[in-house]
N, C-alpha and C positions, 0 to 999 in steps of 0.2 A: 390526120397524118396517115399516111400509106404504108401499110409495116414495110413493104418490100425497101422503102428510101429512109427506115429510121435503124439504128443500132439496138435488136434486143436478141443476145444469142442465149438462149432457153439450154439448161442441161435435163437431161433426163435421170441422172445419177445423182446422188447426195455427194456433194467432196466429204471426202474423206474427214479434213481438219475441223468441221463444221458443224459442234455439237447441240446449236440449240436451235428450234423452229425457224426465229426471225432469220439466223442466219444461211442456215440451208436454202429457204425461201427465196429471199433476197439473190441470192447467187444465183440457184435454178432458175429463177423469174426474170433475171437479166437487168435488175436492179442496181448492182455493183460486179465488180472485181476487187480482188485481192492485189494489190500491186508488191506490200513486204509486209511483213508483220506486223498487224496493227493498222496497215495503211490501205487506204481502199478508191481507188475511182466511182464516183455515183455517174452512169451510165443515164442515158437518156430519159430512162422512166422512173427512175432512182433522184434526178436531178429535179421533176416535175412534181414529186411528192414535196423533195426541200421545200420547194418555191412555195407549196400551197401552206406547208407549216409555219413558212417561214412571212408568208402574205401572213395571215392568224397571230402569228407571236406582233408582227410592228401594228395593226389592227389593233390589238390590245393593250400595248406599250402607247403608241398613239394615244388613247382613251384615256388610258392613266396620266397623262402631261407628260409623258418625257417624248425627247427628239434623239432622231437616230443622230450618227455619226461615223466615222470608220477609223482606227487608230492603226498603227502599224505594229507587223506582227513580229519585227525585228526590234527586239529591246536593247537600249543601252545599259550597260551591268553596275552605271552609278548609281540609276534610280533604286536598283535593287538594294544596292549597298547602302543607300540611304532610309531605306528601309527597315533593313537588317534583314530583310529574306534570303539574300543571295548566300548566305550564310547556313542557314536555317533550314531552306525549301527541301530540299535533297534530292536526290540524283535522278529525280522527274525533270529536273527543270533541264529543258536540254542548252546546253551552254556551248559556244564556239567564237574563234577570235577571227577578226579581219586580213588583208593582210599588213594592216600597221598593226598588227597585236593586240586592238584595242577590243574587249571583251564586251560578248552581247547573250543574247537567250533570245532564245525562239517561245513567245507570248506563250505561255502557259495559263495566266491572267492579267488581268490588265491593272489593275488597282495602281499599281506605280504610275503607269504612263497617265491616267487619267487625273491623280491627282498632281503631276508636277503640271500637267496642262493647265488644271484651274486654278492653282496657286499663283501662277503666270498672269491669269486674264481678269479673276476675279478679286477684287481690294474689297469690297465693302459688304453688309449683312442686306443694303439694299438688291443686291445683285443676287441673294438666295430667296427659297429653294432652286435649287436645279436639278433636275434628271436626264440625263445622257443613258442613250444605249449605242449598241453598235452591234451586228452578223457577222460573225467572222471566223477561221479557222485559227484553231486553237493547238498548240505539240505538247505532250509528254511524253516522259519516256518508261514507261510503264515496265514492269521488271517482268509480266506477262499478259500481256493482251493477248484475250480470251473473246469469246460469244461474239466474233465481228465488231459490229459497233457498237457494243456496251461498252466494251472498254479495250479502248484503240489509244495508238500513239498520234494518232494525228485528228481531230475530231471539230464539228461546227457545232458553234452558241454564239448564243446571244447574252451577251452581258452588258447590266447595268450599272450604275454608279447616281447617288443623290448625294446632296451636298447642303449641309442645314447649318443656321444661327443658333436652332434649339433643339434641344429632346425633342416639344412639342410635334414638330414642324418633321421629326424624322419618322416618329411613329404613326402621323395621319399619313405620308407616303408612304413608310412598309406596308399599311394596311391596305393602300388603296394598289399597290405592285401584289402583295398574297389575293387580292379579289380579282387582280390583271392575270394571274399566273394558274389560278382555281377557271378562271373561264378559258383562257389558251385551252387544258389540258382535257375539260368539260366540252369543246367545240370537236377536241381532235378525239372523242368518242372514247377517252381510255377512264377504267376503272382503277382512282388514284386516291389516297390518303395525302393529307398535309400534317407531316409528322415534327414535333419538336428533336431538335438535332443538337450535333454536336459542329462546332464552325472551324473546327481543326486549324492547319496554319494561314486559313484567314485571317483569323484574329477577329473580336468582337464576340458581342454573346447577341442571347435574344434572337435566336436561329430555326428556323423551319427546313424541311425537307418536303420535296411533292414528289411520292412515291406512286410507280405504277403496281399495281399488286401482281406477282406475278412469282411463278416456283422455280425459274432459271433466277429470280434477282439476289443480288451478291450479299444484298443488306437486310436484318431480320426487322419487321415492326413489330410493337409491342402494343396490343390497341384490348380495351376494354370490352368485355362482353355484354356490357349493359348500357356503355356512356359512348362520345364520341372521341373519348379520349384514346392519343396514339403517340408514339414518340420511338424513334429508333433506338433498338434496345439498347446500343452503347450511351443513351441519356436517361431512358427512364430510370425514375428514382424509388427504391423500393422502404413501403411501409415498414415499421420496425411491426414484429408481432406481438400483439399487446399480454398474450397467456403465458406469464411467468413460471419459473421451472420452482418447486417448492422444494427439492429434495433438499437435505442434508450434506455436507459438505464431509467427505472422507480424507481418510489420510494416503497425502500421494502415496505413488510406487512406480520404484522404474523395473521397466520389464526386458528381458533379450529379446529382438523379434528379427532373426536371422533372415535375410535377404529379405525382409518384406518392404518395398520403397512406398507406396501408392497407399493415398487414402485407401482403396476398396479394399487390400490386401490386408493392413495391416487390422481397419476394421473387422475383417471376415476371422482373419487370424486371433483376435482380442474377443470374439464371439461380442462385438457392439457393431450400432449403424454409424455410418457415414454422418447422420448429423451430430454425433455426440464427440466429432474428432474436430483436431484444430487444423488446417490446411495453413502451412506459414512458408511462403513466397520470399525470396527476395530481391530486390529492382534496386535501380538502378535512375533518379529519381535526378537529371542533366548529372552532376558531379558527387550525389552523394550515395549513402547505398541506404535502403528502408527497406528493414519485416516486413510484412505486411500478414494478419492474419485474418481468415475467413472461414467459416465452416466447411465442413468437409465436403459438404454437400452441393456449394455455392464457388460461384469461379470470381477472378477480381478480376474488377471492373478497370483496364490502365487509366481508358479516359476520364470517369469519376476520379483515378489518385493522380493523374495529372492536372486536374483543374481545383482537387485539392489543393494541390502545391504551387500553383500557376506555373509548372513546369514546360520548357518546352520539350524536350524529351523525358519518355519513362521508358525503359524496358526491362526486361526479365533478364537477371543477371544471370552470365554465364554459368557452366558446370565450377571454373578455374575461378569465377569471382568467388564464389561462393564457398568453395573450398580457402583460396585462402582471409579470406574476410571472419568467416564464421568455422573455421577447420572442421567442417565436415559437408557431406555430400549432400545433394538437395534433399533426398529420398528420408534426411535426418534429423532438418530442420525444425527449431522450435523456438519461444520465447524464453525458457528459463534461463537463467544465467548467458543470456544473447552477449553480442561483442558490448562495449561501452558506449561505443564511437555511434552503433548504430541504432537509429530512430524505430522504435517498435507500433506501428499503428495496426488499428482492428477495424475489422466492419463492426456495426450495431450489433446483430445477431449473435456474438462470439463472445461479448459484454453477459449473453444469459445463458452463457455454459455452466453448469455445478458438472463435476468429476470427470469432465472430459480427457480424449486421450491427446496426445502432442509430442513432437519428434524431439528428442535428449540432448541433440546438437553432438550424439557420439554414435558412431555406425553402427547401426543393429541394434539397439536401444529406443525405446518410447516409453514416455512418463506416461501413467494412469492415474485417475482422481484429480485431474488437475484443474484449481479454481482462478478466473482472473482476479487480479487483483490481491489475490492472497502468496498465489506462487510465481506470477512476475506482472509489471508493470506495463501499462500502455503510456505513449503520447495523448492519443488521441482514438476518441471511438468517431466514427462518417461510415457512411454510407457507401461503401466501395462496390460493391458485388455486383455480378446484374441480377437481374429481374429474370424471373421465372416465370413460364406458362403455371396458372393457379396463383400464384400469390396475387394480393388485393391490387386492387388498379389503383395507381398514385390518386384519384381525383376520390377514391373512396366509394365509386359506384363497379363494384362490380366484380370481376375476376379477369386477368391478363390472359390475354391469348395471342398467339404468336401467327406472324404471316411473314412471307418474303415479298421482296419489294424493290423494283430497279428506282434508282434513283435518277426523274429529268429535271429536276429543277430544284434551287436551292435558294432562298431569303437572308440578308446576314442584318444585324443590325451593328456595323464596324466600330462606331464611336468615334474616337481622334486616334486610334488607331493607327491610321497612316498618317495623317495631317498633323501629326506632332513631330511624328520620327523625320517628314519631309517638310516642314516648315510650313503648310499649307494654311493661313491665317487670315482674317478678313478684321476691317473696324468695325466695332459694335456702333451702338447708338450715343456709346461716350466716347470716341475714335480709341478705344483700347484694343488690340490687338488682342484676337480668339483664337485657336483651332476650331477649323471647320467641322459639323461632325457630318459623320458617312453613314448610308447604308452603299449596301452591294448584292445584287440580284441576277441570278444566272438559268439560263435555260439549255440543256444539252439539246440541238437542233436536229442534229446527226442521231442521237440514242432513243431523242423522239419516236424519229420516224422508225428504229428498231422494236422499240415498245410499241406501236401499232401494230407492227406487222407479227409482234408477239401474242399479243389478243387476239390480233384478228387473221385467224385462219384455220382450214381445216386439211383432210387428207391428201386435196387436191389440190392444195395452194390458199394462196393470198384471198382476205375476202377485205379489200380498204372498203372505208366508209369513203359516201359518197363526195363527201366534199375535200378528200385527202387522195380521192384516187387518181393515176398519170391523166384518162381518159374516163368519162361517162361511159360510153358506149363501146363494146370491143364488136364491130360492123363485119360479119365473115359471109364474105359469097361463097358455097359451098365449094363450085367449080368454078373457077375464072376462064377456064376457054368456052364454058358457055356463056354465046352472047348474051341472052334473055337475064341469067342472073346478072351476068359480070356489068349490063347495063343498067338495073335497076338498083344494083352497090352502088353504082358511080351517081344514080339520080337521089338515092335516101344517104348517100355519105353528103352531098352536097345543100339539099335539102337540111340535115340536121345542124349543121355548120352553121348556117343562117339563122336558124332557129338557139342560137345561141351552144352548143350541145360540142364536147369535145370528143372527137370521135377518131378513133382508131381504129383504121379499115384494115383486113389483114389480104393483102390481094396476093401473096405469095402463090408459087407455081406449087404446092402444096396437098396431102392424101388429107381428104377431111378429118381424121383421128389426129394425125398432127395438129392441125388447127383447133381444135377444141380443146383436146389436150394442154397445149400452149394458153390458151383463152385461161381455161381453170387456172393453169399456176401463176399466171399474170395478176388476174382477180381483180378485172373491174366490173363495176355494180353491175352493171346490166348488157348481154349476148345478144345480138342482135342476129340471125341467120336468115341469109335467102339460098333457098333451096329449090328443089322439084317444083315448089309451086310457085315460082318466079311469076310465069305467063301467067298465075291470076291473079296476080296479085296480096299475096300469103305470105307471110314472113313468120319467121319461130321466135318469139323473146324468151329468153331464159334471166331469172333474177340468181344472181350469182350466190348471194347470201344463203336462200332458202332452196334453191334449186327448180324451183317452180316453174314450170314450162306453159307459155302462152302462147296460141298460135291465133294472130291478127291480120288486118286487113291493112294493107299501108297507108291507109288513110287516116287510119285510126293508131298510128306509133307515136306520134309526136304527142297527143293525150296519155295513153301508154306513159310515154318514160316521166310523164307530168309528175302521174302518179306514184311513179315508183320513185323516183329520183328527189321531188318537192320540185320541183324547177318551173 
């Protein structure tokens, strides 16, 4: 391609709104625009990475047995309603009426439309497994789309959907989609973990996360210092510690402790630490209210006390709950003589307090010496808290450490999940009528290609791997009103072309400093220049990655980029 006849307007400035590498890049590199918030045009070199991820993602999908497909991205809002999502999903889902009123949603996921499709076409167990995928653009309505295309309101994936008679039959395809989705993210050259998750208002368990590691990503992992073990910290499950407190048990005391709200406060003011206090929480648990108590030290986990409870929402009650529920202010909160009505649970860790401190449930007041069990009662002792850098690694080898982590791909294992709530049913082998069960697999296509561009680059720009980049070769004739170059661009652009080689000439009426400059922040693999020594035959390669400067015979380039490239 001819830069002069393609669309790539290069900025030299950082915008302003554009806080993290990929996205700066991206913009100055002529990759996208910004059209609204969240919402972006992939421009012509920006559309040729899709294509090459998105060639790799059905490549892999392919291999695994499923077949593409394409669904529509206007939903009708019964599917939803049969679901029960439409209800549930929350103010992500963008929703709008026609003009007969009749109510739809802009695909957010597909799982509705997919299943009423096959409950339609499929009657019997002889007709499973199946696997369907589908490319497509995806809407939410994100309450702040941030980092460009991490997380935008309008975004491309690929998602899939399988459809089983058994357990069996579900878990040899998740397995054989996590080894499709470990080589997708393995091809497209990114340093990623596949972390156990949390499968939020999917629904189903037995969920994976493929995290890109990276210090812009929104998501913490939780991976082992000795093992392979890894899991996003909102699932990892922490060891109880097994060295018991031996002290002796005293007798309570309530103490004044004037304006002090805050675990640190009231510790530092009571001359104890932060672990020997009670931190007591109260939520909001869909329609009930629940303590929740955790050491002072440790924060609670909603997602562990929501799948406690199989809750669809938890949250942290208000100031105004809280007062009038428990008549006093959060800052004062504690177990003793708690309301009736309300359910008091603990983490593990809070089970081996002797004399600990805890809030009187009266302003300015905390109880000291206080033992569970002796001075109030639990429900129930679980595992609420998260996981800390240093505590032992759930699998027992090792010590937690913590990374960030963008998330491009997700594994669910759904169940009947949806095929119960939409009737989705098939004959068995005694024509009894089953729920189908489900898996659902998803790849962010668009965030992908943000995560590449987030690895890969340096001062000067973009550096894509070689099989992700718009072009192989960025071909720059120094001066194009010189015949001698601007003839022997037009013989090795035409020349490489044939030789299979995607090449992107820059013939612009252009000061060479521009041209390079543009080259760097573009960032394909390999520079091709003809310069001064046009007439002998001399060309400059530059490998983009390492910087490395070669200067060849043109007889000798098409070996050249052999090497460099693998081609």
């Amino acid at each position: 391609m001819k830069q002069s006849m393609t669309f790539i307007p290069t900025l030299r400035e950082v915008p302003a709104d554009a806080e993290i590498r990929s996205h700066q890049l991206l913009l100055r590199a002529g990759y996208m625009r910004q059209n609204s918030s969240g919402v972006y045009s992939f421009l012509p070199l920006g559309k040729k990475v899709l294509q090459k991820i998105e060639q790799i993602v059905r490549e892999e999908m392919d291999n695994a047995g499923a077949v593409e497909l394409l669904m529509p991205a206007l939903q009708q809002a019964e599917f939803w309603q049969e679901s029960g999502r439409w209800y549930t999903y929350g103010p992500e889902l963008m929703r709008l009426k026609d003009r007969h009123d009749r109510e739809f949603a802009l695909g957010a996921t597909h799982e509705e439309v997919i299943t009423s499709l096959v409950r339609d076409e499929i009657k019997s167990y002889k007709r499973l497994p199946l696997t369907v995928y589908q490319i497509q653009t995806k809407f939410r309505d994100e309450k702040r789309p941030r980092f460009g295309l991490l997380r935008g309101r309008e975004f491309i994936m690929k998602d899939a959907y399988s459809f089983h008679s058994n357990q069996e039959s579900l878990d040899k395809v998740y397995q054989r989609l996590f080894a499709a989705y470990s080589n997708v993210f393995s091809r497209c050259g990114l340093d990623f973990r596949a972390v156990i998750a949390d499968s939020g208002a999917m629904g189903g368990k037995d969920t994976h996360e493929f995290m890109v590691l990276s210090e812009v990503g929104e998501d913490t992992i939780a991976y082992s210092d000795s093992s392979d073990y890894a899991a996003n910290i909102e699932m990892a499950p922490v060891l109880l510690d097994e060295v018991k407190n031996t002290d002796l048990a005293k007798e309570i005391e309530k103490v004044e402790t004037i304006g002090k709200k805050t675990i640190e406060e009231v510790a530092s003011f009571l001359q104890t630490d932060a672990k020997a206090c009670i931190k007591s929480l109260l939520f909001k648990v869909d329609e009930k209210f629940v303590l929740v108590l955790v050491r002072g030290d440790h924060e609670v986990n909603d997602i562990k006390l929501k799948n406690i409870y199989g809750a669809a929402n938890v949250d942290l009650a208000s100031a105004e709950d809280t007062k009038e529920v428990l008549g006093c202010s959060i800052g004062s909160l504690g177990p003793i003589k708690s309301a009736e009505n309300v359910e008091v649970i603990a983490d593990q860790a809070v089970e081996e307090l002797v004399n600990a401190v805890c809030g009187a449930n009266e302003e300015d007041y905390h109880y000291m010496n206080v033992n569970p069990g002796r001075d109030f009662s639990v429900s129930q002792y679980a595992d609420i808290r998260f996981i800390q850098e240093g505590d032992k690694s759930p699998d027992g080898n090792g010590l937690i450490k913590f990374a960030k982590g963008i998330e491009v791909g997700h594994v669910f294992k759904l169940g009947t999940r949806y095929s119960e709530a939409m009737n989705a049913v098939y004959l068995d082998e005694n024509g009894r009528n089953q729920p189908m069960i489900m898996g659902c697999y998803g790849i962010g296509v668009s965030r992908t290609l943000a995560a590449v561009a987030e690895q890969f680059n340096d001062e000067n720009g973009l550096l894509w791997p070689s099989n992700l980049a718009p072009y192989h070769v960025h071909l720059i004739p120094v001066n194009m009103k010189d015949e001698v170059q601007a003839a022997l661009a037009e013989e090795l652009y035409s020349s490489l072309k044939k030789q299979g080689y995607d090449v992107l000439m820059d013939d612009r009426q252009e000061r060479p400093g521009v041209k390079f400059a543009d080259s760097d922040l573009i960032g394909l693999p390999v520079r091709v220049t003809v310069g001064k020594k046009a007439s002998e035959g001399i060309i400059e390669v530059k490998i983009r990655k390492s910087g490395e400067m070669l200067e060849i015979g043109t007889d000798a380039l098409v070996e050249t980029l052999s090497e460099i490239l693998g081609k």
